[in-house]
C-alpha positions as CSV (number, residue, x, y, z in Angstrom):
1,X,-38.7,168.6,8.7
2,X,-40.0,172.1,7.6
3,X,-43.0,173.8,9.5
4,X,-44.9,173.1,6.6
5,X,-44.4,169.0,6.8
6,X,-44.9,169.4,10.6
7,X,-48.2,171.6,10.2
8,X,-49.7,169.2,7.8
9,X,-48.4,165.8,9.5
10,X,-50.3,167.2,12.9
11,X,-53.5,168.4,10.6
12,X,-54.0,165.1,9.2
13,X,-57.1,163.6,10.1
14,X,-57.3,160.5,12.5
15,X,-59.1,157.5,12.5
16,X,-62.3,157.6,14.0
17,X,-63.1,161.4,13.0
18,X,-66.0,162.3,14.4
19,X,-67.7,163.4,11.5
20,X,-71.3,162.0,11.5
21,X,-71.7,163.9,14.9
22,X,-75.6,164.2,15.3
23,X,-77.1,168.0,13.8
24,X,-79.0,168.5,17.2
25,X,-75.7,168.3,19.2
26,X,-73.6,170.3,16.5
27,X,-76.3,173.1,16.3
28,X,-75.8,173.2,20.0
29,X,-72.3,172.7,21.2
30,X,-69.7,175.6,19.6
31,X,-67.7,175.2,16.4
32,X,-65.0,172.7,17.2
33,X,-62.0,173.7,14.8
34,X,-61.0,171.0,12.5
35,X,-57.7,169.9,12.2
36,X,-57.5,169.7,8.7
37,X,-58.9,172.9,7.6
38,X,-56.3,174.9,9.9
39,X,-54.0,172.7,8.5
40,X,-54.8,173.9,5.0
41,X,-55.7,177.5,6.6
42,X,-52.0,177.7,7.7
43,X,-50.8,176.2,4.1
44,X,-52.4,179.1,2.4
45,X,-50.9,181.9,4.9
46,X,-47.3,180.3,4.4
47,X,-47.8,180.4,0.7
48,X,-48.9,183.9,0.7
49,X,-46.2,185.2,2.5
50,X,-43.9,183.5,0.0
51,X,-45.4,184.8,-3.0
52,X,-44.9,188.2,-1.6
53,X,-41.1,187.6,-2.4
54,X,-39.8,188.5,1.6
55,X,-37.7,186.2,2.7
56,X,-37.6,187.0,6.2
57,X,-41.1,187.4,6.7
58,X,-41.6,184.2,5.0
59,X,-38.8,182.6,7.6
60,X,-40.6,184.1,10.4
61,X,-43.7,182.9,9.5
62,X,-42.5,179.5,9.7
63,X,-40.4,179.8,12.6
64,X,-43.6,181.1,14.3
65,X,-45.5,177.6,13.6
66,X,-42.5,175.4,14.0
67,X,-42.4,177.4,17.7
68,X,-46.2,176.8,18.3
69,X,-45.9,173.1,17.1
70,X,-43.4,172.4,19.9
71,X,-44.7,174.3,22.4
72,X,-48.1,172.5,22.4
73,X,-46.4,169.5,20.8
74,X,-44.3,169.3,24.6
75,X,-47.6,170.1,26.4
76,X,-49.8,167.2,24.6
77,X,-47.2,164.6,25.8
78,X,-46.5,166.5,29.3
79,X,-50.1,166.0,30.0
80,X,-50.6,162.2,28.4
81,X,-47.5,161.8,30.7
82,X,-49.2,162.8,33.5
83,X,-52.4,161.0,33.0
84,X,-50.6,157.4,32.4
85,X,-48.7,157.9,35.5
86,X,-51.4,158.9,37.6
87,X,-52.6,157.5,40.8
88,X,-54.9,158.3,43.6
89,X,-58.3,158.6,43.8
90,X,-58.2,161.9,41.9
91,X,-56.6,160.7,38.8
92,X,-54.1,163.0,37.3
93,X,-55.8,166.4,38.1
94,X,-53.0,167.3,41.3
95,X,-50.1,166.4,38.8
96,X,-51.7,168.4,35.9
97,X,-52.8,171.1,37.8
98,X,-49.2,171.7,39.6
99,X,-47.3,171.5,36.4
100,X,-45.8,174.2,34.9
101,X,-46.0,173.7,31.2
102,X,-49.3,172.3,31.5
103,X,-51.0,174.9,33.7
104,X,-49.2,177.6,31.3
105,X,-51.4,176.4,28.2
106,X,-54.7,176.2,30.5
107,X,-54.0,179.4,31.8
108,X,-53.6,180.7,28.3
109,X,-56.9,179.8,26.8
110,X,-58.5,180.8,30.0
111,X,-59.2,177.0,31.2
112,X,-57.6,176.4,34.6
113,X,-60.2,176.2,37.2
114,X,-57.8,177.4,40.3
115,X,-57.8,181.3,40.9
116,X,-54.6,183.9,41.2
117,X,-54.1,183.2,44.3
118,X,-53.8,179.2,44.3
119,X,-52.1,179.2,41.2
120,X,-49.4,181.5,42.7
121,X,-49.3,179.6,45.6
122,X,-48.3,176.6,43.2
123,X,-45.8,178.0,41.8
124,X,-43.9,179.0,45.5
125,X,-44.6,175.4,46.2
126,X,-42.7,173.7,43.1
127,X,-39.6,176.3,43.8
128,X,-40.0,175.8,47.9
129,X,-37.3,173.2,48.3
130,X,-34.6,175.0,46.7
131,X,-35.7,179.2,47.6
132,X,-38.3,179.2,50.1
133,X,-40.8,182.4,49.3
134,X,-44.2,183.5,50.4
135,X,-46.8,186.1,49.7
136,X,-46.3,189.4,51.5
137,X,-48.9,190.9,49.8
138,X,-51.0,190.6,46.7
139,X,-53.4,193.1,44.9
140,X,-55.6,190.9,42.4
141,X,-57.1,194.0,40.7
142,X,-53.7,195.6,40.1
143,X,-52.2,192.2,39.4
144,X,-49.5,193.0,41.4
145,X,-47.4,190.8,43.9
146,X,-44.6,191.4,47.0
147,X,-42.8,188.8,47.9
148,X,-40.6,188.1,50.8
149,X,-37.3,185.0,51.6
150,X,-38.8,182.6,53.7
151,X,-37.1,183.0,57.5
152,X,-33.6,180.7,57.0
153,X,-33.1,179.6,60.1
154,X,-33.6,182.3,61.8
155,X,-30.4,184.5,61.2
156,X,-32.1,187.6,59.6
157,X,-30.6,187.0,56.2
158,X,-32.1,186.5,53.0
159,X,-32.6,182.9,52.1
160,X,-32.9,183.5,48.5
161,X,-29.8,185.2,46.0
162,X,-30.8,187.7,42.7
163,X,-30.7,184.1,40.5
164,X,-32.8,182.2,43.5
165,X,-35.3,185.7,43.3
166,X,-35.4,185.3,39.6
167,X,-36.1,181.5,39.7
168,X,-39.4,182.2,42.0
169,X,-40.8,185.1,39.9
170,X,-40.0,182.2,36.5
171,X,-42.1,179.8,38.3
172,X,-45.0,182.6,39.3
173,X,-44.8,184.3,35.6
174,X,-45.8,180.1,34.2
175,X,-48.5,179.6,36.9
176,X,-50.3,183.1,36.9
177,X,-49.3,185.2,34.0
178,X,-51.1,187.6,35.1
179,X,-49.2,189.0,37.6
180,X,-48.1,192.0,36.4
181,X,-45.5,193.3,38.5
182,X,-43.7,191.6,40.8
183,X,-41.5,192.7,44.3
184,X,-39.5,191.5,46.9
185,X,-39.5,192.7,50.4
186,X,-36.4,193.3,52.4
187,X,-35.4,191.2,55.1
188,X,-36.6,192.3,58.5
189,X,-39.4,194.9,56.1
190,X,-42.4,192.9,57.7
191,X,-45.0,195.2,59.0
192,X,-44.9,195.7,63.2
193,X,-48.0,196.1,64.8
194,X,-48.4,200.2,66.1
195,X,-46.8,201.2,69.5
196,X,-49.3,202.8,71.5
197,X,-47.9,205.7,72.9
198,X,-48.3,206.2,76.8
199,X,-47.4,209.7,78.1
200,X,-48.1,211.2,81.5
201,X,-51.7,212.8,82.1
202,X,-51.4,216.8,81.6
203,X,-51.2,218.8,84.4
204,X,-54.8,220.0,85.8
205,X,-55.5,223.6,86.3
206,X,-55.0,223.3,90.1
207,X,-51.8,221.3,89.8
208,X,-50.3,224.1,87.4
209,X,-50.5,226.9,89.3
């Protein structure tokens, strides 16, 4: 199926359109985007390009929508997974809020209610079973983050490889994108408290001579 079939097929009105919404709340609420005028919208784009006679940009075009498609195509039935599975007395917010794919499309159009902070600490605690991490430091306004290998049992080595390092940054880069820089500390690198220095009292004037 070409991104073409698969833009239209996903444009294609429903039944029950809400189309006689009342003027008073229309005037009020924000333009909701209808499905199937970006449908048609992204008909008339695709035939532009291919009247231009380029190939490739043509290709690319489509590849671009068939990429789209999928990706929000996966998170639509990620999240109704969630929600049919959920239980609790708070529903299926926990499950969509600590999944990856689904907090990486909230994120994107600015919709997750958690800050940086919780959102990164997410996304240590979906990798935490397999390579332990936590926060050394992290400078919101800079967006940038130091990590550290949780302690491994206490034999001063790091508990997480290169792969297990890059596996932790994957899972912080989904949940808070914008980190943008990120660092690991070396093992045994966590800041000591200052040694006071304690020296002798200087000699008085009467002792010296």
């Amino acid at each position: 199926m070409s991104a073409r079939a698969t833009t239209a097929e996903a444009a294609a009105p429903r039944t029950g359109a809400s189309e006689a919404a009342a003027p008073s709340a229309a005037a009020a609420a924000p333009a909701v985007p209808n499905a199937e005028a970006t449908g048609r919208r992204v008909e008339e784009v695709l035939d532009r390009l291919a009247q231009r006679d380029d190939r490739e940009a043509s290709a690319a075009a489509e590849e671009l929508v068939r990429v789209l498609m999928d990706f929000y195509g996966a998170g639509l039935a990620r999240i109704m997974h969630l929600m049919g599975s959920a239980t609790g007395d708070d529903g299926a917010r926990p499950a969509l809020l600590g999944d990856e794919l689904v907090t990486s499309l909230l994120v994107l159009h600015d919709l997750h209610p958690e800050d940086t902070a919780t959102r990164i600490g997410r996304a240590l605690d979906s990798v935490r079973r397999q390579h332990p991490a936590e926060v050394a430091e992290f400078d919101a306004d800079a967006g940038t983050l130091r990590l550290r290998a949780a302690d491994s049992g206490g034999c001063g080595c790091p508990s997480t490889s290169q792969q297990a390092q890059q596996t932790v940054e994957a899972a912080v880069s989904c949940f808070a994108p914008e980190v943008t820089s990120m660092g690991w500390e070396a093992a045994g690198e966590r800041a000591e408290p200052a040694l006071l220095q304690i020296s002798r009292r200087p000699p008085t004037a009467a002792t010296a001579s």
